[in-house]
PDB file of the backbone (N, CA, C, O) and the ligand in Angstrom, with CONECT records:
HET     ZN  A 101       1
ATOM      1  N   UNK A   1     -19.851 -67.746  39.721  1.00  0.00           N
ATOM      2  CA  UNK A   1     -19.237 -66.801  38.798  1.00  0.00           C
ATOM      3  C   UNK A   1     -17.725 -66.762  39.029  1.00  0.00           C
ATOM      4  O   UNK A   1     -17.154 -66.715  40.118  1.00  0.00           O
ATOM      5  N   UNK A   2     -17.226 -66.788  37.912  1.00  0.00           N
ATOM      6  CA  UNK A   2     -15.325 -67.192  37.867  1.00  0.00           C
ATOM      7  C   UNK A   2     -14.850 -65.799  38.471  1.00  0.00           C
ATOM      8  O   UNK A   2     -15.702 -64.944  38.227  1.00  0.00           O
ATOM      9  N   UNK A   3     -13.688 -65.258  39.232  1.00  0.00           N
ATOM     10  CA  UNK A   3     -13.031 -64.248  39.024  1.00  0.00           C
ATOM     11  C   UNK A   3     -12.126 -64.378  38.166  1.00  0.00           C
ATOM     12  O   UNK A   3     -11.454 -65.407  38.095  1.00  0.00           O
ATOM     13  N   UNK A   4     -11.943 -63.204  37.261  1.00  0.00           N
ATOM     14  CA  UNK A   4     -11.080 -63.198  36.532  1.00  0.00           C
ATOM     15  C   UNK A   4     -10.050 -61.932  36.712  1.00  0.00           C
ATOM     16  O   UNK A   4     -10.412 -61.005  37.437  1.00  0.00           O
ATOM     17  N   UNK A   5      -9.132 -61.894  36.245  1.00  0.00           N
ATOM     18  CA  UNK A   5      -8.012 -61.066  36.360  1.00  0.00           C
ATOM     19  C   UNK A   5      -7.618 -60.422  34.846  1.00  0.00           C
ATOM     20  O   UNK A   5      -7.174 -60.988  33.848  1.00  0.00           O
ATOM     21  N   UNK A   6      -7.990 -58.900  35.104  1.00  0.00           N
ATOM     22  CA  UNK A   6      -7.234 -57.821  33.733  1.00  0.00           C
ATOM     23  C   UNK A   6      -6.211 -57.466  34.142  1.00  0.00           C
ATOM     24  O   UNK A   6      -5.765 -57.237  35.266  1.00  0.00           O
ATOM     25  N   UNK A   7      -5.652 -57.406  32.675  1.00  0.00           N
ATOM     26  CA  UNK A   7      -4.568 -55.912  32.980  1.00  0.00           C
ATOM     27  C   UNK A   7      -4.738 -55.022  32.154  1.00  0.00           C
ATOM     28  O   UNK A   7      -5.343 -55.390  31.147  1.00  0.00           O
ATOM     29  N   UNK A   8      -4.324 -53.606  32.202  1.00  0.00           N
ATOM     30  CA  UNK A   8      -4.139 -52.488  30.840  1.00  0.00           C
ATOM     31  C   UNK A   8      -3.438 -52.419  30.494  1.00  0.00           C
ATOM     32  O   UNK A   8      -2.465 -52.297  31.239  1.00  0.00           O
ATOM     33  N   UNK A   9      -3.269 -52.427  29.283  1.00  0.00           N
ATOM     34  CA  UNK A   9      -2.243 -52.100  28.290  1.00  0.00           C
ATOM     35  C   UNK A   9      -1.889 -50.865  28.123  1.00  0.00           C
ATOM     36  O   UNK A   9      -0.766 -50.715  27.641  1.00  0.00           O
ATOM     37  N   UNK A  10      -2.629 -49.707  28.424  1.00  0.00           N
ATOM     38  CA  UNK A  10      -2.142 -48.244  28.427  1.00  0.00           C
ATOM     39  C   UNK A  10      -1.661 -48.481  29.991  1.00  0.00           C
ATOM     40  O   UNK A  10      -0.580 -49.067  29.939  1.00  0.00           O
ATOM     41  N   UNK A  11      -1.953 -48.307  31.011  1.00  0.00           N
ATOM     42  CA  UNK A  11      -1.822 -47.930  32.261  1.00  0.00           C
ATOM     43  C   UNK A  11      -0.795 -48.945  32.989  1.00  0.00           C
ATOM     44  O   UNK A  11       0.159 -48.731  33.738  1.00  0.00           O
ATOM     45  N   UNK A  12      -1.502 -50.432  32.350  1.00  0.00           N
ATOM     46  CA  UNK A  12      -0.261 -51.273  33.302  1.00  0.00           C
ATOM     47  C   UNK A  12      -1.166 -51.988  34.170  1.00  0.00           C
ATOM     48  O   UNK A  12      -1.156 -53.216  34.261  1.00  0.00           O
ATOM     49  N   UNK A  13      -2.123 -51.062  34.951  1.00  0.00           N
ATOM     50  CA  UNK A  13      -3.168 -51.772  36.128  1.00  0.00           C
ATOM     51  C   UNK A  13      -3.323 -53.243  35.675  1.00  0.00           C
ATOM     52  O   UNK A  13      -3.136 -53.776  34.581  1.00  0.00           O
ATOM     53  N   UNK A  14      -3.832 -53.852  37.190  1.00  0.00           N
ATOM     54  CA  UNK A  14      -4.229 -54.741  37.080  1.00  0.00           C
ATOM     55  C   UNK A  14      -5.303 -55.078  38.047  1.00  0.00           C
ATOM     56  O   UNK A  14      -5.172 -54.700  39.212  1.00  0.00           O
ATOM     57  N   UNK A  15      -6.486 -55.838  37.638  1.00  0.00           N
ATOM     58  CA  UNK A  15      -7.512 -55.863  38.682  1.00  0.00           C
ATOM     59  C   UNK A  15      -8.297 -57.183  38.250  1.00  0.00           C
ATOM     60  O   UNK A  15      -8.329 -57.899  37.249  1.00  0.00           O
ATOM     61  N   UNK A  16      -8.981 -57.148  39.632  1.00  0.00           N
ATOM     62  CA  UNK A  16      -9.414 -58.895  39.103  1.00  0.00           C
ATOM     63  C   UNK A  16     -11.304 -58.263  39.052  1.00  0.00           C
ATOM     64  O   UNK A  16     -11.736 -57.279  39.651  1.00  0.00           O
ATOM     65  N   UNK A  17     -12.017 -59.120  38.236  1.00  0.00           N
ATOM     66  CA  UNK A  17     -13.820 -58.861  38.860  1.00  0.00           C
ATOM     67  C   UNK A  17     -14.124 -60.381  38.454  1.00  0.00           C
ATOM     68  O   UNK A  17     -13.605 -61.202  37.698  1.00  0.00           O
ATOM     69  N   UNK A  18     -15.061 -60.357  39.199  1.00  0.00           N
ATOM     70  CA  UNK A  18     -16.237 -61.086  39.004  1.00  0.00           C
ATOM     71  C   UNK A  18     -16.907 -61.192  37.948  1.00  0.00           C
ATOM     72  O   UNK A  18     -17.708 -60.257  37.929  1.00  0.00           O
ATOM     73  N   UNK A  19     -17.050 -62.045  36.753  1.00  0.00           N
ATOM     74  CA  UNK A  19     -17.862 -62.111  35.673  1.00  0.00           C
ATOM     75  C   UNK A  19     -18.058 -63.473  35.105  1.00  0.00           C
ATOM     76  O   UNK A  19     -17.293 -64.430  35.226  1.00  0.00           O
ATOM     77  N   UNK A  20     -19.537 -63.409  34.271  1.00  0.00           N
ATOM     78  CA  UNK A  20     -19.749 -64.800  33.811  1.00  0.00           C
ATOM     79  C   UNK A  20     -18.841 -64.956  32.971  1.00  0.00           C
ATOM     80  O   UNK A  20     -18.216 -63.909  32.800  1.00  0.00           O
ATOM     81  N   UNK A  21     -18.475 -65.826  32.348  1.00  0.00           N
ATOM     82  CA  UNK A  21     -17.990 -66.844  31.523  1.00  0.00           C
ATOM     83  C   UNK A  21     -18.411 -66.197  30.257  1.00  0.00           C
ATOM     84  O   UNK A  21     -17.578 -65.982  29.377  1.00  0.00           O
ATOM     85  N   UNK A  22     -19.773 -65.846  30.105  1.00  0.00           N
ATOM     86  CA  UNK A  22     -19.939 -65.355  28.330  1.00  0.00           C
ATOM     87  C   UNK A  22     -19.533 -64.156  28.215  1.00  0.00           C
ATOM     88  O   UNK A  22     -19.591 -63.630  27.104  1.00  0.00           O
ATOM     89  N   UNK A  23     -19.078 -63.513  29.212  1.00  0.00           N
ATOM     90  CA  UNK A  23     -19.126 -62.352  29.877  1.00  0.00           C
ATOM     91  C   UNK A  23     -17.093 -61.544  29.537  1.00  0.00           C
ATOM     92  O   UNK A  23     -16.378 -60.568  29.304  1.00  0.00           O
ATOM     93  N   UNK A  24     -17.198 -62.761  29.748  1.00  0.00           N
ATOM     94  CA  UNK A  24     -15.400 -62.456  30.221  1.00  0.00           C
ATOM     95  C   UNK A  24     -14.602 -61.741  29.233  1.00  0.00           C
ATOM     96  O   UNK A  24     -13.651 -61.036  29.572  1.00  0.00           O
ATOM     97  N   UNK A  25     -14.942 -61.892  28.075  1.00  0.00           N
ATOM     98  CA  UNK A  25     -13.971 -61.206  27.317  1.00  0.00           C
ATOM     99  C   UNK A  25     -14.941 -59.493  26.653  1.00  0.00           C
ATOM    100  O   UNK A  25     -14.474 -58.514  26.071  1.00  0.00           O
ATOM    101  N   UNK A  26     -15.789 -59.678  26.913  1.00  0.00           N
ATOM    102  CA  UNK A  26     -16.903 -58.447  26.956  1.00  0.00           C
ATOM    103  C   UNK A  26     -16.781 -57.155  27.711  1.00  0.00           C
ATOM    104  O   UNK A  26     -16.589 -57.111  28.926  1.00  0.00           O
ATOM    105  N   UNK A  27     -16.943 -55.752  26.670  1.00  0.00           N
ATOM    106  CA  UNK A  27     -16.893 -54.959  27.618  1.00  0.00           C
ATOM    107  C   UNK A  27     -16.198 -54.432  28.420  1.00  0.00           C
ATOM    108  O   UNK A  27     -16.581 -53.857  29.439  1.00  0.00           O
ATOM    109  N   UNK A  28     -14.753 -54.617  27.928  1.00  0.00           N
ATOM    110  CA  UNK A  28     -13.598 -54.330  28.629  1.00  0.00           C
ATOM    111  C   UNK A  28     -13.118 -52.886  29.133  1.00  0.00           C
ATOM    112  O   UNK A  28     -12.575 -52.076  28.383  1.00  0.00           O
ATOM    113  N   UNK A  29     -13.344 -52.690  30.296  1.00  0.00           N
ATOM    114  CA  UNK A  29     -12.511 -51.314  30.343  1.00  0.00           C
ATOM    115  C   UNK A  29     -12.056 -51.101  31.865  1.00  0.00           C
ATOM    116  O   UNK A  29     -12.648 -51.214  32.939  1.00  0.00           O
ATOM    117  N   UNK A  30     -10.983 -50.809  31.564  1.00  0.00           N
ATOM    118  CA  UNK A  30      -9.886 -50.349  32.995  1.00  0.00           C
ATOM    119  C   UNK A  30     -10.890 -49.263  33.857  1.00  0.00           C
ATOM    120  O   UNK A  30     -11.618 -48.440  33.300  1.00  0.00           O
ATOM    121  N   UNK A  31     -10.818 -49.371  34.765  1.00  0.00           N
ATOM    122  CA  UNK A  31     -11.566 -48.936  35.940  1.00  0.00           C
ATOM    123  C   UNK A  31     -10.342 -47.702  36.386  1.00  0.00           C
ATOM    124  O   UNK A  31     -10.687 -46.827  37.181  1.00  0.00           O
ATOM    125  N   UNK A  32      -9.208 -47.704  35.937  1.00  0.00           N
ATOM    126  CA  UNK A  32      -8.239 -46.616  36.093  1.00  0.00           C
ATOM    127  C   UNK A  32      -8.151 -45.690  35.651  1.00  0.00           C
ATOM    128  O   UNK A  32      -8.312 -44.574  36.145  1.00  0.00           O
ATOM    129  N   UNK A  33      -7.704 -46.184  33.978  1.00  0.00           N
ATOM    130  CA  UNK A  33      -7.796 -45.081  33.250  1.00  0.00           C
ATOM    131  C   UNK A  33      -8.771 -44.951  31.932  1.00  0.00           C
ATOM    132  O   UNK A  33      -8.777 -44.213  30.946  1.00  0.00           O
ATOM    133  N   UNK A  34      -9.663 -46.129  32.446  1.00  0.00           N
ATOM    134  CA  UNK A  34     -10.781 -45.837  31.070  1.00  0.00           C
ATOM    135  C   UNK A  34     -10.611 -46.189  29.792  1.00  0.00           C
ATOM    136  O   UNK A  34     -11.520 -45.982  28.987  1.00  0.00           O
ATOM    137  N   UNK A  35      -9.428 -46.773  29.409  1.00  0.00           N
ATOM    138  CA  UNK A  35      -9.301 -47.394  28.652  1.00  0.00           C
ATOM    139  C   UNK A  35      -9.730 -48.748  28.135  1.00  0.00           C
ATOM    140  O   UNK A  35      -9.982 -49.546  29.038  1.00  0.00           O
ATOM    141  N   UNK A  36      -9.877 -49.212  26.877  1.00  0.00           N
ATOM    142  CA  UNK A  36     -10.382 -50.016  26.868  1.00  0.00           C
ATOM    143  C   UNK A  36      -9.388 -51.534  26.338  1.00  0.00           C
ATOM    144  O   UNK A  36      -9.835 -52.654  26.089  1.00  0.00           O
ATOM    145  N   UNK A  37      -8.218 -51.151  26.300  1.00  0.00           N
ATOM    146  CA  UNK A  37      -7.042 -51.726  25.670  1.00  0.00           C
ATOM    147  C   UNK A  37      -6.889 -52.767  26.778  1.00  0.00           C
ATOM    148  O   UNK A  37      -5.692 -53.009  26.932  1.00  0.00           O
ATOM    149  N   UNK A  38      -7.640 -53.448  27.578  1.00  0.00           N
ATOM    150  CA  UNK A  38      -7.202 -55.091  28.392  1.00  0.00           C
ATOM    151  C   UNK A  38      -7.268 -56.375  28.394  1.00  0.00           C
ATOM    152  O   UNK A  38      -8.383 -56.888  28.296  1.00  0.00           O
ATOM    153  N   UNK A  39      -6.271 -57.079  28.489  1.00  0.00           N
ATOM    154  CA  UNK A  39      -6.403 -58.093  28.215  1.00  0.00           C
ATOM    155  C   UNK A  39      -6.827 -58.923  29.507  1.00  0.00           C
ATOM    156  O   UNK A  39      -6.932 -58.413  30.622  1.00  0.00           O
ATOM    157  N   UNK A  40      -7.041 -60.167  29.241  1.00  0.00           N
ATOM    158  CA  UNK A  40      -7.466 -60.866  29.968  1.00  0.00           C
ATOM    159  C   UNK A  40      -6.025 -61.724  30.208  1.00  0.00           C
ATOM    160  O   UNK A  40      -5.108 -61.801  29.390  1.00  0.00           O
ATOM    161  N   UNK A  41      -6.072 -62.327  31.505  1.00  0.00           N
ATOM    162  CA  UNK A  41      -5.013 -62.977  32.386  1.00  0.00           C
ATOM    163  C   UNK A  41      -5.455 -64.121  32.424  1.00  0.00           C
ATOM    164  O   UNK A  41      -6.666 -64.281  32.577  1.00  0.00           O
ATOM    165  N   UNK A  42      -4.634 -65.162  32.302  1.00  0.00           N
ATOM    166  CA  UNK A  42      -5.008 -66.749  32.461  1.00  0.00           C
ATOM    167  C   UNK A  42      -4.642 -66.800  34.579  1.00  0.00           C
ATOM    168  O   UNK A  42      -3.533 -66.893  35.105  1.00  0.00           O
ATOM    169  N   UNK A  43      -5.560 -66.731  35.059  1.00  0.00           N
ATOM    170  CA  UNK A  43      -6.243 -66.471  36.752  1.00  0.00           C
ATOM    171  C   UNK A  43      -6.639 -67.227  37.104  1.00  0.00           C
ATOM    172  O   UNK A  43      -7.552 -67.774  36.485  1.00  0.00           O
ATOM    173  N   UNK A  44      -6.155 -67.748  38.408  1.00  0.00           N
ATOM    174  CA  UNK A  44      -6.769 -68.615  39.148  1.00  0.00           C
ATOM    175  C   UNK A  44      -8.661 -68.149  39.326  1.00  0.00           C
ATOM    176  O   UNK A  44      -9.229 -67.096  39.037  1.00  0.00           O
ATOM    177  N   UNK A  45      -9.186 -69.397  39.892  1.00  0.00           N
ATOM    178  CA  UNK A  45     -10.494 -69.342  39.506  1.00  0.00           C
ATOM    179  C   UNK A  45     -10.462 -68.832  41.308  1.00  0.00           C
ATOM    180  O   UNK A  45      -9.413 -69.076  41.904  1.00  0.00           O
ATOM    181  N   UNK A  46     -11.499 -68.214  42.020  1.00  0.00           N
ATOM    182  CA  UNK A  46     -11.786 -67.781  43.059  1.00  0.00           C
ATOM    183  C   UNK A  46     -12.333 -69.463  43.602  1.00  0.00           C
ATOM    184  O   UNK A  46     -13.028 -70.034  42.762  1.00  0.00           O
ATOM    185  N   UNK A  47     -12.138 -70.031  44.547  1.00  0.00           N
ATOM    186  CA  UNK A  47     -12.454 -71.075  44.617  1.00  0.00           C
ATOM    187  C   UNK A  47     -13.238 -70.793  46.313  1.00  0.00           C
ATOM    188  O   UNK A  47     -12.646 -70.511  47.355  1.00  0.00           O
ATOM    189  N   UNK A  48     -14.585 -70.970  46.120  1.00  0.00           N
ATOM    190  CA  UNK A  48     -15.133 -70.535  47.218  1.00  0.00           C
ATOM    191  C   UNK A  48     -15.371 -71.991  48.002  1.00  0.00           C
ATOM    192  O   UNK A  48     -15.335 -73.044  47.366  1.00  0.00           O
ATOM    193  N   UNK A  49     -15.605 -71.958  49.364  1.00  0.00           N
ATOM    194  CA  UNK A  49     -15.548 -72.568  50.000  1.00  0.00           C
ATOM    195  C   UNK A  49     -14.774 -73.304  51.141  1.00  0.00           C
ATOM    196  O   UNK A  49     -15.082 -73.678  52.273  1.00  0.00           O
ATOM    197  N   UNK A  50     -13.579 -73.362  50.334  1.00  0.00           N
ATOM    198  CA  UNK A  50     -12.018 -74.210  50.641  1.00  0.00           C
ATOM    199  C   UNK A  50     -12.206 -75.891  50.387  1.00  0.00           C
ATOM    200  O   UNK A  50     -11.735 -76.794  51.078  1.00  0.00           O
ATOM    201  N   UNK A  51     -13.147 -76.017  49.027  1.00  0.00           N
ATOM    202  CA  UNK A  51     -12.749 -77.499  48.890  1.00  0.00           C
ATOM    203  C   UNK A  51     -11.259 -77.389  48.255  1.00  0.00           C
ATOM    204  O   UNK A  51     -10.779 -76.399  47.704  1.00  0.00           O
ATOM    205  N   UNK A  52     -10.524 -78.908  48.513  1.00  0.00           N
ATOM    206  CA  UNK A  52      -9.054 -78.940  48.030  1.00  0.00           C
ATOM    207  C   UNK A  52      -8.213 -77.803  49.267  1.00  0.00           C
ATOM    208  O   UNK A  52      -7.227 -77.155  48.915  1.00  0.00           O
ATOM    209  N   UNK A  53      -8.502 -77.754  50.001  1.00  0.00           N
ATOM    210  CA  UNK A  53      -7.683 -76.876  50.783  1.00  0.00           C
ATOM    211  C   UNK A  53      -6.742 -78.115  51.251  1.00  0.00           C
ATOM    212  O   UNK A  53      -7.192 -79.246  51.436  1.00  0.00           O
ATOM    213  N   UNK A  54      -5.340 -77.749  51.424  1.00  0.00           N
ATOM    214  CA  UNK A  54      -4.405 -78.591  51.825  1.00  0.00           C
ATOM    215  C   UNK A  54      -4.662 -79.127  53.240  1.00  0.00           C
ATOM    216  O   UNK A  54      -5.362 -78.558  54.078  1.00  0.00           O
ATOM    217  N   UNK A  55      -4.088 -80.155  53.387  1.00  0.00           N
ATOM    218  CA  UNK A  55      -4.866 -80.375  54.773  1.00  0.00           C
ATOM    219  C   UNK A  55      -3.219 -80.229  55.793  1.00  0.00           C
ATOM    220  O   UNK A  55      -2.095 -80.555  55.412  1.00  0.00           O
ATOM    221  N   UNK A  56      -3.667 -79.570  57.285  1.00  0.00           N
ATOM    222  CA  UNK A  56      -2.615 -79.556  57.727  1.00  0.00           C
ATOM    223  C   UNK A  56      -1.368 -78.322  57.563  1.00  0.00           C
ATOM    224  O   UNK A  56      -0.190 -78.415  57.906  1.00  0.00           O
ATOM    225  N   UNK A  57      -2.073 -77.153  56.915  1.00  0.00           N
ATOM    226  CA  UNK A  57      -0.895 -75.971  56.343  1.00  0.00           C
ATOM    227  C   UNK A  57      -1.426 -74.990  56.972  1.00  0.00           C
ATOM    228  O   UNK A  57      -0.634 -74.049  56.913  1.00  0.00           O
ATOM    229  N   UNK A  58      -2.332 -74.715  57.533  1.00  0.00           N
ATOM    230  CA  UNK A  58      -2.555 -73.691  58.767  1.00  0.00           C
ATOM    231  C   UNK A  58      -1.637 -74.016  59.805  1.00  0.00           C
ATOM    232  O   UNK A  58      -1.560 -75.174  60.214  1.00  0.00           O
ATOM    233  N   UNK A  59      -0.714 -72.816  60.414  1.00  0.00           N
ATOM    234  CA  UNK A  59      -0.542 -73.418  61.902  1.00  0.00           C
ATOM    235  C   UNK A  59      -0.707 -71.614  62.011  1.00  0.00           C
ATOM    236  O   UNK A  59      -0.676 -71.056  63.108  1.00  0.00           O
TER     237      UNK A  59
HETATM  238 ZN    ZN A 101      -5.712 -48.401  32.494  1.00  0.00          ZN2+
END
């Protein structure tokens, strides 16, 4: 399941959840102020695991 990233358009907030894909633009509402005015953020995908992790950038 992708994370995705909102913001509100009344409030400003911004918060990321967890949701499917058919899901994502569904059902929208700020967890702040209850509004339902958010858009969706073009968000990095939560990439579990650490495949593609750089190699060598930990110290
Ligand atoms: Zn809000």
């Amino acid at each position: 399941m992708p994370m995705y990233e909102y913001r509100c358009r009344r409030c400003g907030a911004k918060y990321e959840q967890l949701r499917r894909i058919a899901d994502a633009d569904r059902d929208l509402q700020c967890p702040y102020c209850g509004a339902d005015e958010v858009e969706r953020l073009l968000s990095a995908f939560a990439t579990a695991g650490g495949c593609g992790a750089p190699s060598g950038g930990f110290t």
